[in-house]
N, C-alpha and C positions, 0 to 999 in steps of 0.2 A: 863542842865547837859549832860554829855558827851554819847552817845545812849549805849556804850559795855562796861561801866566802871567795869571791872574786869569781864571782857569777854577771854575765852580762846578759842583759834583753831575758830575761826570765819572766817576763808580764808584758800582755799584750790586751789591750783593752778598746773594744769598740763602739759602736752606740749601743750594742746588743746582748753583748758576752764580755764578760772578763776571763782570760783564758791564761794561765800559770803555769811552768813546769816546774814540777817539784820532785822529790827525792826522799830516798828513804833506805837508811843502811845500817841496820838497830846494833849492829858487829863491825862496822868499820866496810869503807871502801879497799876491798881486799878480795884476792882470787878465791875460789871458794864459799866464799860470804854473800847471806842475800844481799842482792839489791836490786832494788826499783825506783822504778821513772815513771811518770804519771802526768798526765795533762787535766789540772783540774777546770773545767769551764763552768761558771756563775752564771746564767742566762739572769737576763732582766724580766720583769712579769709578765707573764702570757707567751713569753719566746722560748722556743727548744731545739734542740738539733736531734739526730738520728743514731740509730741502733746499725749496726750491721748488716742488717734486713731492713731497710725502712719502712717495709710495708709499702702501700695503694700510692705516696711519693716519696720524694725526696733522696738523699743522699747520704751515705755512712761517712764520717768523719775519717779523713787516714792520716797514716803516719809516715814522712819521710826523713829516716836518721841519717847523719853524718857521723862515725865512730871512728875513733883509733882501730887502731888494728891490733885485735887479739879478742873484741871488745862487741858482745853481740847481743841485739836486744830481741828479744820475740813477741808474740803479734799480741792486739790490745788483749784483755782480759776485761771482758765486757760485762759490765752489769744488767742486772735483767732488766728489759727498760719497760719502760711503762706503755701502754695502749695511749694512743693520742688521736680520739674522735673529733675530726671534722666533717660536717654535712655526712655524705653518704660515705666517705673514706676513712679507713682506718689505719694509721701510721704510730710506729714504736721507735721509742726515743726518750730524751731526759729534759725536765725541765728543772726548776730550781740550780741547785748544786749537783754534781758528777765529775765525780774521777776515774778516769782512763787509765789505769795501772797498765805498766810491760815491765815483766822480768828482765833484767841483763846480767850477762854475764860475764866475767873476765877471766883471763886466760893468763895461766901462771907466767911472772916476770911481770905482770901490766902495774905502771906507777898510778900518778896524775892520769883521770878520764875530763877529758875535753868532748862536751857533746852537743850536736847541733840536729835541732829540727824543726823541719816545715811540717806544720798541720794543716789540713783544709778542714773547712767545717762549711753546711748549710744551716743556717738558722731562721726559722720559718717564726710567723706568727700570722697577721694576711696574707703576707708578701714574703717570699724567701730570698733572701741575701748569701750568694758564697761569701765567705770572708777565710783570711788565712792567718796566719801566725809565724814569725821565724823566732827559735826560741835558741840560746845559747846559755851552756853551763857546764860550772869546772869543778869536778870532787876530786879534792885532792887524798894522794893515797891517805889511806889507816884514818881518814877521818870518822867517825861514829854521828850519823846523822838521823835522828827520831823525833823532829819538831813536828813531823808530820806523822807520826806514827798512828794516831786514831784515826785521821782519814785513811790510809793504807787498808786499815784493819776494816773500816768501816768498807769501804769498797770493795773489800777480797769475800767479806762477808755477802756482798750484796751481788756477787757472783754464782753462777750456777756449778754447781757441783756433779759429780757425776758418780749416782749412788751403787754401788760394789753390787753386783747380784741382778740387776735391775736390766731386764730386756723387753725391747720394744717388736713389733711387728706390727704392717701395715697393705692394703692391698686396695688396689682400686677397683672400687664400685660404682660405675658410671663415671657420673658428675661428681662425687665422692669418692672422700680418701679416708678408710676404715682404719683404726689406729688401737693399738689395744699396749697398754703396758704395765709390765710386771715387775712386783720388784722394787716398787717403788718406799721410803723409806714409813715409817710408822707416823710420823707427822704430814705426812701429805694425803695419808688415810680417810676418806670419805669426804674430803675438801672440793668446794670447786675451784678447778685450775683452770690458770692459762692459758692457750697454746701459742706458742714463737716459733717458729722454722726459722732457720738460722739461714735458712737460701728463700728469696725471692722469687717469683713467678712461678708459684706452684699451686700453692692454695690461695682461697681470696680471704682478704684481712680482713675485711669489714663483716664477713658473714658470720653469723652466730654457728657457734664448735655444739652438737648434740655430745650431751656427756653423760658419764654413769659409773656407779663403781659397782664391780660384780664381783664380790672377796676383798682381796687383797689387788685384783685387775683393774687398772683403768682403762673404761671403752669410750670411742669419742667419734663420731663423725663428721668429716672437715670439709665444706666443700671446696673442690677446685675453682683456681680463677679460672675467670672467663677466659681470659688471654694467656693463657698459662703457656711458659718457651722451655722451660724445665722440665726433666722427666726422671727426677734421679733414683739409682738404682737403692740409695740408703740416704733416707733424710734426719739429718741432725735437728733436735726438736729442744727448746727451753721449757718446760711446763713451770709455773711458778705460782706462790698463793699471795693473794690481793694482800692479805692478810698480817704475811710477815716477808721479811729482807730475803733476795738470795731464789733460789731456787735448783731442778734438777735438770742435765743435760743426759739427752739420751739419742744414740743411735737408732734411727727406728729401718730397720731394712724392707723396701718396698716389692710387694708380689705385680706384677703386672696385670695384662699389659696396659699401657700406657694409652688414654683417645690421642690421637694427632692433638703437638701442642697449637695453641689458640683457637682450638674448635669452640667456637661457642657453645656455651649451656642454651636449650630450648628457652628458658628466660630473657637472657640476652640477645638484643640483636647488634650483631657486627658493624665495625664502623662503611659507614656509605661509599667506602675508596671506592673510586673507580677502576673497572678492571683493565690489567696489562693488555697491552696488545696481545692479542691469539696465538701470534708465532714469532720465532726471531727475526726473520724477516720483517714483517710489520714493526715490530720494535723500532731495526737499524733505518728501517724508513722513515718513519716518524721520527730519528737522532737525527738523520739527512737533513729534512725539510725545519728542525730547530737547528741546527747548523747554519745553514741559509739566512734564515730570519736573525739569526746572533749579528750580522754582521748591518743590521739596521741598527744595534742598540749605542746609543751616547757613549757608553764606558769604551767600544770598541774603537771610537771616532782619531783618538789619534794615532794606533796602528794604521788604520788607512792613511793619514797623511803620511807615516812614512811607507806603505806601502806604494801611495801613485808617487811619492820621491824619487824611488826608485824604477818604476816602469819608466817615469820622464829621462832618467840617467840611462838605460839602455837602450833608448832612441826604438829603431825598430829590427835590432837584429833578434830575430827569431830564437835564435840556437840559447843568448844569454836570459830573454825573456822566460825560455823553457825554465831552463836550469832553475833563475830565480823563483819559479811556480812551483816547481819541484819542493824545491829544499824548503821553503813557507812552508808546505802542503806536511813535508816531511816532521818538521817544527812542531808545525800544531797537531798532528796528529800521535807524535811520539810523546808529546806533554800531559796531551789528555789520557791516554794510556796510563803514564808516570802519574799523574793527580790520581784518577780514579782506580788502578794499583796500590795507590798509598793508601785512601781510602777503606777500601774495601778490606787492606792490612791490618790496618789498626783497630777497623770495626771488627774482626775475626778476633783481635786479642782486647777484644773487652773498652774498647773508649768508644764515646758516645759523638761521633762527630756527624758532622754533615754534609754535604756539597757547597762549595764556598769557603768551608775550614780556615784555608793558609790567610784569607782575609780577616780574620777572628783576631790574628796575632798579632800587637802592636808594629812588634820589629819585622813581621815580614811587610806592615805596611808600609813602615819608617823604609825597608828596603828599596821599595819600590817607590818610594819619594825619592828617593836618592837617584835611582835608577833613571827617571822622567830627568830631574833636573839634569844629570851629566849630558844626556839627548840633545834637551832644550837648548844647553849653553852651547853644544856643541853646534847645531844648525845655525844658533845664532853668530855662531863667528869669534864665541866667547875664547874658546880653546882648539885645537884640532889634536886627536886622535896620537899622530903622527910624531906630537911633540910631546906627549906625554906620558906614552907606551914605549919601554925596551925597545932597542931594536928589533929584537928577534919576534918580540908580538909581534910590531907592527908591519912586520915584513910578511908574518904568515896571514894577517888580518889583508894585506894588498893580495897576497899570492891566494889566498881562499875567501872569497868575498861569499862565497856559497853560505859560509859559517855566520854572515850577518844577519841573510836573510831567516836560516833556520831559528837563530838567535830570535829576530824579529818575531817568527811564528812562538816564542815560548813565549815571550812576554804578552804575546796577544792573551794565549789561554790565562796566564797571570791574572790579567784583568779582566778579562773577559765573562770568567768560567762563573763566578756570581748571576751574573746576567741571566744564565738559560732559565732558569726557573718560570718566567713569563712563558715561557714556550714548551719546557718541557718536566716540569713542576712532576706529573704523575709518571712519564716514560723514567722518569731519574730514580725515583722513588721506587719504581717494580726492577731496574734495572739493578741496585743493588739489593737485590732480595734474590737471584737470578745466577745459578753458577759461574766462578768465576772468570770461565774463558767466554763465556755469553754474552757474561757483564761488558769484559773490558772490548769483545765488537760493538758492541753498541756506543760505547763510546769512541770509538774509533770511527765509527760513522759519523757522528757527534761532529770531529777535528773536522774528517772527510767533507761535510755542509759547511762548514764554514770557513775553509780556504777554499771552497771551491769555487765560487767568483775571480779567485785571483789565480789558479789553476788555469782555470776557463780563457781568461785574458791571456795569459799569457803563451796558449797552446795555439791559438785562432789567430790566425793572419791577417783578419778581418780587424779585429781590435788592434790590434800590432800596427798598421796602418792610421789608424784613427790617433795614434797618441800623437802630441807635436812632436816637431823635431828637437833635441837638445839646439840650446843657444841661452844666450845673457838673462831672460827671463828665470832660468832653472835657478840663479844666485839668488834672486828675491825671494823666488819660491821657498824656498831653502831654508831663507830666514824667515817669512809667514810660519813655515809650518812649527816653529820654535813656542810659537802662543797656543799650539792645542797641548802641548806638551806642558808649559806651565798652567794652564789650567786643570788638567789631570795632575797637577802636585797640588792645586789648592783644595781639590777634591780629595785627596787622599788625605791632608793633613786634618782637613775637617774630621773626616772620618775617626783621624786618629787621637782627636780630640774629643769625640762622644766615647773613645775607648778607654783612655787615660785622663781627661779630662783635660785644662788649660794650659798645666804646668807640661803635662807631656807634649802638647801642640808645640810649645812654646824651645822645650828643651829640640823638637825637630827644626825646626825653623832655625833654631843657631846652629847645630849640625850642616843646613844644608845651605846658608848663609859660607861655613867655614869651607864646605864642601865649593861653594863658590870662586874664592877667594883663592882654595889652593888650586883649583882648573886655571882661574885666569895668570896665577904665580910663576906656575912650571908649564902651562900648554898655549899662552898667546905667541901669535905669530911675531908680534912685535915687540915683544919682549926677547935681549939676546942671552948670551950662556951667562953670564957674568951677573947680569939682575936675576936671573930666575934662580940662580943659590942663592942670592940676598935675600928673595923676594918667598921662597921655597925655606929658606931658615925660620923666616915668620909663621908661614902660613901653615904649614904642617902642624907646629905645637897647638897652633890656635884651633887645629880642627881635631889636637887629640884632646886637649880642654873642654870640647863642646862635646866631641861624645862620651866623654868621662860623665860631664854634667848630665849630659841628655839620659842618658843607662840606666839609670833607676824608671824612668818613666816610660822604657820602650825593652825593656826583658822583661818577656811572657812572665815569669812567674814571681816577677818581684812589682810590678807596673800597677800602680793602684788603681782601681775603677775611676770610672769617673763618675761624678755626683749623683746620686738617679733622682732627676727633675722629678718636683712638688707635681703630687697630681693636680690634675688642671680641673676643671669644672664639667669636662666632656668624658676623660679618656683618664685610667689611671694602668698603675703595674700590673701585669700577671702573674698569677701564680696558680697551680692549681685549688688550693685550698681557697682561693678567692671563687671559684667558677663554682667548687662544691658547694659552698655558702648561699653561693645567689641561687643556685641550683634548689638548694633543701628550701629557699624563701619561695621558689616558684615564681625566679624572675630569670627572663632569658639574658644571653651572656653573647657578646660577640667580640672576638678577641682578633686584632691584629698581628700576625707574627712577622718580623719586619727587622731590619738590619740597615747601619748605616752606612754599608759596603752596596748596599742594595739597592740602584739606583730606579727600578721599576717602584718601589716599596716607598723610598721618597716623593718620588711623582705623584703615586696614589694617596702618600697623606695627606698631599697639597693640594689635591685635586679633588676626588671622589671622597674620602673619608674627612675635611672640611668643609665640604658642600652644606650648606645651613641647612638646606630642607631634610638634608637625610638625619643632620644632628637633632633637628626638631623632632621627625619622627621617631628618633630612636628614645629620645627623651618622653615622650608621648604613649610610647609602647613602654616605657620602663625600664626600657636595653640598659643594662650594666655594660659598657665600654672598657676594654684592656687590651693594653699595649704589651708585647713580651718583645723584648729588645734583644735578639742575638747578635749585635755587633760582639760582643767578647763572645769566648766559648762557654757554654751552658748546657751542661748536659742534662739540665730535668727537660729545658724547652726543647731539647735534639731528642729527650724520648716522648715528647706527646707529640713533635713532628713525626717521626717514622710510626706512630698511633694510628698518626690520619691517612699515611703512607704517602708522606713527603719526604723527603731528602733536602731543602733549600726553602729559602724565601723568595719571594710573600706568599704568604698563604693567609687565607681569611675565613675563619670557621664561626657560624651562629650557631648557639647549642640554645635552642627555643624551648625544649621542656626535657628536664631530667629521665624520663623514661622513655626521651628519643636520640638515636644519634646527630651528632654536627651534620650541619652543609658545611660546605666548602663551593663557597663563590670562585671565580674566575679570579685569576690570578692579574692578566692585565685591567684591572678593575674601572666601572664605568659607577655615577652618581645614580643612574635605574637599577644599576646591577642589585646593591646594598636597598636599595627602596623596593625591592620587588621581593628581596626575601623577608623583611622585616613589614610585607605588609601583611602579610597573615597571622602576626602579633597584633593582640587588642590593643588600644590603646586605653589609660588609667582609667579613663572615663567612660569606656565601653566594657570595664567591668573586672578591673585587676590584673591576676594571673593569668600567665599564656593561656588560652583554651585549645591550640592545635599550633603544629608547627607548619612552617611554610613548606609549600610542596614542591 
């Protein structure tokens, strides 16, 4: 019988990969009986994706199943992948053809298996690309499925084995890692092998393994990475031969002790981070005075108009000004806790994020589009509050006004929290490196500068005095302040149209059109009870049509990228395999890291990093130009940011010659800044390759 009969989205195909699920059950879909599930990915010429370990970059491909219940699959069964030399790095992975085989199993009573999965995969060749896959398919029971049986076989083969008898031991020698193993099978006998550590950040990939065979023993000496975050007590090892398919997996138990991880090797010099403040104190000072300065930045601007909205509404009673300082103060300061709590969460169980994060994700942009417009229409007169909210809200929303202002202070950090990076790019950076009750004062100092002007005002009698008195004026006011609001939604949509590209712009915009339409249906003043069910009959469906529509292009995990723009003649993608390249040619590299949530990072593309004399000169000196765009989430760019020991964008790093590390320019960036480090690159005419990096 036919292996996918009445199999749906089983083939997913992109400029890159052809990626397949496929099946295999030589005895019938039945309890007890093998069966397997296998992702086979076709890469096109010179593209590959990654091993479990990817080595010096990249990313291991994963699996996420949706199964009936009784019905359980286990983890990939990995082929031994291949060494993938670029420039000075060494990464492991597959090119050509590869299949992903996973055991499943079923569990007596199971009929029909209905199975659904999302795969992620990175696929490199200059430039790496995440791409994804949803894959859906139906084995119906007692079916006998073996169309694929040679690839099965061929892949189980090209799997490592774990040879009976065979023991490893290991111990660190310095900068090395001493390996010795026994036991190995008669065919791998005086061969040179492999070595693969199935865990990352321990030994360095690219370094040549000393090897020997002493009997029956294989000796090998491995050196550590330089940066090495792992220390493990027993490291799982692939050893395979160039030679033939397949290979052996071996436990190798490690003696210690262990150098502190990321100590550099005497060869290596560390990267040029600048260092943390001395004490915590210095730290929460320096969170203080970028607190402060946060409240000059554009993204903050329409927080302030509703904040002097509100100072104008309480005229000069002290007691309410208090309060209203209070609860902001309170706002912002329990959000930034809340964000950088989450943070530091999620980076403890293994995801690679950054400061800024929640801006990464289509729909918490789309959120806060939504969020701005219901504001804007509301100042403007569009709807009120009062006729659109239950009674019972709108009654505690009169009786606790406290709740708007605290309200008020989250949304600030909402938008805000992108911003610090000009100001505090390195404190952010050491702060989550820094235990976690440390961490989260510092950011609490953080909240603490930047409601502190509106603290200050409202505690001083001096300013209390100084605001006008309430009168007819505040109506106008009222409605002005409705245009910073809608300009903060054409900012975000843009944004979220570098994220998902036109069609997701496009799908928010009728969203927030419908979102319109139902405010002015159910909350105009002039509208009575009788139109607004008429009028409410309509506009409801209309706004569940638009976000039905819109939903493909604003859920994080189904939301297709948007295009990545033709390189230009200046500036093209980053990757790292791009930087190693120009690196190994001995041409220096200067990389943008930049986000389109990032509004200091846009200023500087349009200003200092367009500036014609710096592009001449950089052209002049031979500067290789890369842009690495974290508007989406990218965890290879979120681990060479915390490389440099950054947390956020912008950051601007020149890496002038392979055996030195990056500068890192200033974050709020000037057209001398960039001319002053790239004047110590030759230029082609003065004789080629870098001769010394800028000092």
């Amino acid at each position: 019988m036919p292996a996918c009969a009445g199999a749906q989205s089983t083939v997913v195909t992109t400029e890159h990969v052809r990626a397949e699920l496929l099946a295999h059950a030589p005895e019938g879909v039945a309890p007890g009986k093998p069966l397997w599930l296998g992702l086979s990915i076709d890469h096109q010429p010179k593209w590959h994706t990654y091993w479990k370990n990817p080595g010096d970059s990249g990313l291991p491909t994963t699996f996420k199943w949706t199964l009936p219940e009784g019905v359980q699959a286990g983890p990939i069964e990995w082929p031994v992948p291949l060494p993938l030399p670029f420039g000075p790095l060494m990464n492991h992975g597959y090119d050509g053809q590869v299949l992903l085989p996973v055991a499943v199993t079923l569990a007596p009573g199971t009929g029909d298996v209905e199975v659904a999965l999302r795969a992620d995969w990175l696929v490199c060749k200059d430039v790496c690309i995440p791409e994804s896959g949803e894959f859906r398919l139906r084995l119906a029971a007692g079916t006998v499925i073996d169309a694929q049986a040679k690839r099965f076989q061929a892949a189980r083969a090209e799997a490592p084995v774990e040879p009976p008898g065979a023991k490893g031991s290991a111990r660190v020698d310095g900068e090395v890692l001493a390996v010795d193993v026994d036991g190995l099978p008669a065919s791998a006998q005086g061969r040179t092998l492999r070595f693969f550590p199935e865990l990352g950040g321990v030994v360095d990939p690219a370094a040549p393994v000393e090897q020997r065979w002493d009997g029956g023993r294989w000796v090998a000496r491995v050196p550590l990475s330089p940066q090495r975050s792992e220390s493990p007590e027993t490291l799982a090892v692939v050893l395979a031969d160039a030679a033939r398919p397949g290979g052996w997996r071996v436990g190798v138990p490690v003696a210690g002790p262990w150098p502190a991880p990321g100590a550099p090797s005497p060869a290596v010099e560390p990267l040029p981070v600048p260092e943390p403040p001395a004490s915590l104190a210095a730290s929460m000072g320096l969170a203080l005075l970028g607190g402060l300065l946060l409240n000059l930045m554009p993204c903050v601007f329409p927080i302030l108009s509703l904040k002097v909205l509100g100072f104008a509404k309480a005229g000069q009673d002290r007691r309410v000004l208090a309060a209203q300082g209070l609860a902001y103060t309170a706002g912002v300061v329990a959000s930034f806790l809340a964000l950088a709590g989450l943070l530091l969460a999620l980076r403890a169980g293994g995801e690679a994020l950054g400061w800024g994060f929640q801006l990464q994700s289509p729909l918490f942009v789309a959120g806060l589009a939504v969020v701005f417009t219901l504001i804007g229409l509301n100042l403007a007169g569009v709807f009120e509050f009062g006729s659109v909210l239950p009674g019972s809200l709108a009654s505690l929303r009169l009786h606790h006004p406290l709740a708007d202002q605290a309200l008020t202070g989250v949304l600030a950090v909402a938008v805000a929290s992108p911003c610090t990076a000009p100001f505090m790019g390195v404190a952010l950076g050491a702060a989550l490196t820094l235990p976690t009750v440390e961490a989260l004062a510092v950011f609490a100092a953080l909240g603490v500068g930047m409601a502190l002007p509106y603290l200050a005002a409202s505690l001083v009698p001096a300013v209390a005095r100084a605001l006008p008195r309430p009168g007819a004026w505040m109506a106008r006011f009222k409605v002005a302040m409705a245009f910073p609001m809608f300009a903060t939604v054409v900012w975000l949509v843009w944004v979220l149209g570098q994220q998902a590209g036109i069609d997701g712009a496009a799908g928010l915009l009728a969203v927030l059109v419908a979102v319109a339409f139902v405010m002015w249906a159910l909350g105009s003043p002039g509208i009575g009870a009788r139109g607004r069910v008429v009028l409410g009959a309509v506009a409801v469906p209309v706004l569940v049509v638009a976000v039905l529509w819109a939903w493909p292009g604003l859920d994080d995990a189904r939301a297709p990228r948007a295009a990545v723009p033709e390189a230009s003649a200046d500036w093209q993608a980053w990757s790292p395999e791009a930087v190693a390249a120009a690196q190994a040619e001995g041409r220096p590299v200067f990389v943008d890291f930049t986000a389109a949530w990032c509004v200091t990072c846009q200023f500087n593309k349009r200003t200092a990093l367009a500036d014609p004399a710096v592009l001449a000169q950089a052209r002049g000196a031979g500067v290789l130009l890369l842009r690495a765009d974290w508007t989406r989430r990218d965890p290879v760019i979120t681990r060479e940011l915390t490389r440099l020991g950054r947390s956020g964008v912008p950051v601007y790093a020149l890496y002038a010659r392979p055996d030195q590390p990056p500068r890192l320019l200033p974050e709020v960036l000037r057209a001398a800044d960039v001319r002053e480090a790239l004047a110590g690159i030759p230029t082609a005419r003065d004789g080629g390759p870098t001769s010394r990096s800028p000092s």
